[in-house]
N, C-alpha and C positions, 0 to 999 in steps of 0.2 A: 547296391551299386558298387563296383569293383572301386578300388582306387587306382591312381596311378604310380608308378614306380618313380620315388622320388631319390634315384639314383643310378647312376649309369654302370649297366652291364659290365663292361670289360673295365671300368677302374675298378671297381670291388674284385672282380674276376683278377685283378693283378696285384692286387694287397692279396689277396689271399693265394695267388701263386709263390709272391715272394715269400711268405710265412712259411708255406707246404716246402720252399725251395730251402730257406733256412736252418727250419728245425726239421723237416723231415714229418713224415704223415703220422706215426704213431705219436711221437711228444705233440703236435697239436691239434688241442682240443676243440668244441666246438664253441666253449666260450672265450680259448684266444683268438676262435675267428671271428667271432661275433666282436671281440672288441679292435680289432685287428682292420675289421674290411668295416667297420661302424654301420654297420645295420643291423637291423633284430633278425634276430635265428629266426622266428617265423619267413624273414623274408629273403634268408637265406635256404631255410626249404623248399617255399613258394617257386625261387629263380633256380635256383641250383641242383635242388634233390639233396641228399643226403649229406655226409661229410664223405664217404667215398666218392660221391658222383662228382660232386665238385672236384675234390682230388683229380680225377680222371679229366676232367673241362680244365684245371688249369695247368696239367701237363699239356694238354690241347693245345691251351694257350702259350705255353711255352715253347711250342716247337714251332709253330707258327710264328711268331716271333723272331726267334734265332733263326728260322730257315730264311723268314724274306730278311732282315737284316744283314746275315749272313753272306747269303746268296747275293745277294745285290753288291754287297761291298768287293766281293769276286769277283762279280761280273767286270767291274770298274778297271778292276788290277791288268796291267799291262802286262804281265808275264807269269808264266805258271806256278815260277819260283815265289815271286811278288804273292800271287793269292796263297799260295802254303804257309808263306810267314804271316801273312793275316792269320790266318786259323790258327794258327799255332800261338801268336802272339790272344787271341781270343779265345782259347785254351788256356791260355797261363793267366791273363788278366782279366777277360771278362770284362763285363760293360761297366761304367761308374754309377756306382750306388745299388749293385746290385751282390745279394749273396756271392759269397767265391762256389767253387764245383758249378755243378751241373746239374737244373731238376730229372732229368731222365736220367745218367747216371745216377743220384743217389739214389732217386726212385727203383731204378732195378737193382743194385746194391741192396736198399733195402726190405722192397716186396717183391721180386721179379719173381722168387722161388715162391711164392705161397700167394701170390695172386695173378691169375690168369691176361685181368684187364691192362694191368701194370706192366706184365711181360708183354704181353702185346704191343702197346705202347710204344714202349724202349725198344723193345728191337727194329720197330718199325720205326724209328726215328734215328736209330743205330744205321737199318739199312740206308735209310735218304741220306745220311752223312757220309758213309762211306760209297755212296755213289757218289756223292760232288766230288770226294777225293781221289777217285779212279778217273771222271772224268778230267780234271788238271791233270792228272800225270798222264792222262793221252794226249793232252793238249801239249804239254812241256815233251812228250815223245814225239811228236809232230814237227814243231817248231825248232828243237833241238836240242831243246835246252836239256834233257836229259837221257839217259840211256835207255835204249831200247832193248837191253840184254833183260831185264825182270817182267815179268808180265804184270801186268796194269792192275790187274785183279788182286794179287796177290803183296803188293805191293798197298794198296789200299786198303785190306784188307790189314796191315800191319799200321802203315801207318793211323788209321780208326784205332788202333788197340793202343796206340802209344798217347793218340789224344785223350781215350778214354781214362787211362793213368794219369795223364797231367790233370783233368779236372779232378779226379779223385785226389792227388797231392797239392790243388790248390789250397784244401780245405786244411790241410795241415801248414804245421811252421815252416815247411821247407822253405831254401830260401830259391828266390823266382831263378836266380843266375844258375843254378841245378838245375830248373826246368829248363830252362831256354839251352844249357848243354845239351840235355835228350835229345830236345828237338832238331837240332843242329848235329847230331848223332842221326837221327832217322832221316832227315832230306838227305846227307850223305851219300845215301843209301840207292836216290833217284839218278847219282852221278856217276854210278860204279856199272 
């Protein structure tokens, strides 16, 4: 007779994101996941597959995550300018209680060149962000708020590259008042 799983899916699936998101996939092991997400390895293989498959399920779960989060908190924002300093502001700080950077950054940072699944992943979570960001700056090109001398594309395409820097420098000492310069350095950029 099978048992039943006397624990829920996606909160283990999120202890062991934030682990993977913390230290990164090589420093953790399967027994700081085991004590980490407080189930038996057995039934960490049983639900998840291996320590990479899980890896891969809870970058899943992190981009799922951050996109409806994300995306919703946009949607909300009354002006184009308004949802870029969300993002920006959510590039530099991030939600409460959770590791600083980014699991898909560090993720490609640190496997993107030497795992397939990983590159995959990130870039493909890379492209859905920088789509949200080209579409504001159509939206803010529309309504007025910014110039329509740079192309949408290209312009999102830089700014993706400047947020992908900030979550990478979150993870350092810098101090936040340097990021939030950049940041206000690259919206500039939507006015010109």
């Amino acid at each position: 007779m099978a048992r039943n799983k006397e624990f829920e899916e996606n909160v283990v699936l999120d202890k062991a994101m934030k682990l993977f998101w913390e230290q990164g996939y090589e420093k953790t092991s399967m027994s700081d996941l085991v004590e980490h997400m407080g189930i038996h390895r057995r039934s960490i293989y049983d639900t998840f597959g291996d320590k990479h498959s899980l890896f891969l399920k809870a970058m899943d779960r992190f981009h799922n995550k951050v996109d409806a989060g994300l995306t919703g908190k946009v949607k909300r924002s009354d002006t184009a300018t308004e949802a870029l300093q969300l993002i920006f502001d959510y590039m530099i700080y991030g939600e409460e209680d959770s590791p600083s950077g980014c699991l898909m950054v560090n993720s490609a940072v640190e496997l993107a060149m030497r795992d397939a699944d990983v590159d995959s992943k990130s870039t493909e979570s890379f492209k859905i962000s920088e789509q949200l960001l080209k579409d504001i700056i159509i939206w803010g090109q529309r309504n007025g708020e910014f110039s329509t001398a740079n192309n949408a594309d290209e312009l999102a395409e830089h700014l993706h590259t400047v947020c992908v820097g900030l979550r990478v420098m979150t993870r350092t000492s810098m101090p936040k008042e340097k990021l939030h310069r950049i940041a206000e350095v690259s919206l500039k950029l939507l006015y010109e």
